[in-house]
C-alpha positions in Angstrom: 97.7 91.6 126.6 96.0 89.0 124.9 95.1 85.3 126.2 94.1 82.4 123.6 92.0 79.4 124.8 91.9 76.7 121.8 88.9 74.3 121.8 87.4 71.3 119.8 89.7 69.0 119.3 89.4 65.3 119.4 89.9 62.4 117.5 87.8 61.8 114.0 88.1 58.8 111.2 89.3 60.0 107.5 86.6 62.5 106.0 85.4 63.4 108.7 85.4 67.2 110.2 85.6 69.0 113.7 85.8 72.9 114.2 88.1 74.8 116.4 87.7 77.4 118.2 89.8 80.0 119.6 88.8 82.6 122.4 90.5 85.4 123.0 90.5 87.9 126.1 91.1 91.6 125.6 89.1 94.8 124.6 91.2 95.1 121.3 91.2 91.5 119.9 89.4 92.8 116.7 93.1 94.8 116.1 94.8 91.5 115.8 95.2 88.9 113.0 95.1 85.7 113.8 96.9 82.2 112.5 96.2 78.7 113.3 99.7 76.7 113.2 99.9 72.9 113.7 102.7 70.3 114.2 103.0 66.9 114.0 105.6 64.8 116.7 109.0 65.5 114.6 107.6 68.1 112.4 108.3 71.7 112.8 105.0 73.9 113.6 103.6 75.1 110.3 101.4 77.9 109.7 97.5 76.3 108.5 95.8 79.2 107.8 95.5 83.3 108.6 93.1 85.7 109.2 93.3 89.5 109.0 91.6 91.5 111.7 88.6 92.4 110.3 88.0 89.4 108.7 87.9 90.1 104.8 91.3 88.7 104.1 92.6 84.9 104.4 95.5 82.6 103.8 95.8 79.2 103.7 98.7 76.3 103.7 98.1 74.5 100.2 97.4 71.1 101.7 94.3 72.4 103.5 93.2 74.7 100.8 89.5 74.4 99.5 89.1 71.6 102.9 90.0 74.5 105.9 87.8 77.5 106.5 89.2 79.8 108.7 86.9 82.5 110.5 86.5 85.2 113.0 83.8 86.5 115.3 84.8 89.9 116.6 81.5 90.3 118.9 82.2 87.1 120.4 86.2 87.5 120.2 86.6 84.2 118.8 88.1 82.4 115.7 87.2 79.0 114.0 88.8 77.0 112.1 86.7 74.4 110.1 88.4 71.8 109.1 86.6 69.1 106.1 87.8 65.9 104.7 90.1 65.9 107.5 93.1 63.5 106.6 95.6 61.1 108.7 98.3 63.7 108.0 95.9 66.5 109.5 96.9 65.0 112.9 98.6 67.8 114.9 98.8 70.1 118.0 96.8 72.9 116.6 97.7 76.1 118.0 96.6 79.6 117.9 98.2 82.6 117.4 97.7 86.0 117.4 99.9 89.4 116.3 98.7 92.7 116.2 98.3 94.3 112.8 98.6 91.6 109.7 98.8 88.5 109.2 102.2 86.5 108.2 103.2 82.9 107.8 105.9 82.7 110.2 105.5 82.0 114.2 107.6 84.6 115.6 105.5 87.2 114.0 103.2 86.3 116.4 102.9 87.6 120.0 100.4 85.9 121.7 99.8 82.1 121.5 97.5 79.3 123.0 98.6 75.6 124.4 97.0 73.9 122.2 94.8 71.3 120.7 95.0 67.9 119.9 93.3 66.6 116.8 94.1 62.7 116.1 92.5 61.6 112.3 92.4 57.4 112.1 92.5 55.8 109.0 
C-alpha cells in the first residue's frame, strides 16, 4: 500500500516556476515508478511527465519538455516536479501517481494516486 501527499502548488504570473512535491508512505516506494498527470476544468487528465523507480529513466509530455524536470528522492521517498517558464495553459490539478514496476503514459496503469494540487498561472 502506497499513500501520495502532493505539495507546492499555488498560483504564479507567466515565467514564473514552483516545484511539487510528492511524498509517499511505504517501505517499498523505491519499487515504484512514478507519473505526474494534470487536468484542466474540461480537459481530460494527461500524463506530464514519468519517472522510473530508480531514477535514471524519464518521460515527458512535449509541451513541458526542456521547461519540467521531473525527480525522485528515494531516501526521502519523495518526487518533484520542477516546473520553468510556467505558462497560462500549465494551469491544472496536478496529480501524482504511482504503479509498481515501469512507467506508462496512461492513468489506469497506475495504482496508487494523490488528491491533488492546484497550480493557477496568470497572464
Amino acid at each position: 500500500q502506497v499513500q501520495l501527499v502532493e505539495s507546492g502548488g499555488g498560483l504564479v504570473q507567466a515565467g514564473g516556476s514552483l516545484r511539487l512535491s510528492c511524498a509517499a508512505s511505504g517501505r517499498t516506494f523505491s519499487s515504484y515508478a512514478v507519473g505526474w498527470f494534470r487536468q484542466a476544468p474540461g480537459k481530460e487528465r494527461e500524463l506530464v511527465a514519468a519517472i522510473s523507480w530508480s531514477g535514471e529513466s524519464t518521460d515527458y509530455a512535449d509541451s513541458v519538455k526542456g521547461r519540467f524536470a521531473i525527480s525522485r528522492d528515494n531516501a526521502k521517498n519523495t518526487v518533484y516536479l520542477q516546473m520553468n517558464s510556467l505558462k497560462p495553459e500549465d494551469t491544472a490539478v496536478y496529480y501524482c501517481a504511482a504503479a509498481l514496476g515501469r512507467y506508462r503514459n496512461f492513468e489506469s496503469w497506475y495504482n496508487y494516486w494523490g488528491q491533488g494540487t492546484q497550480v493557477t498561472v496568470s497572464s
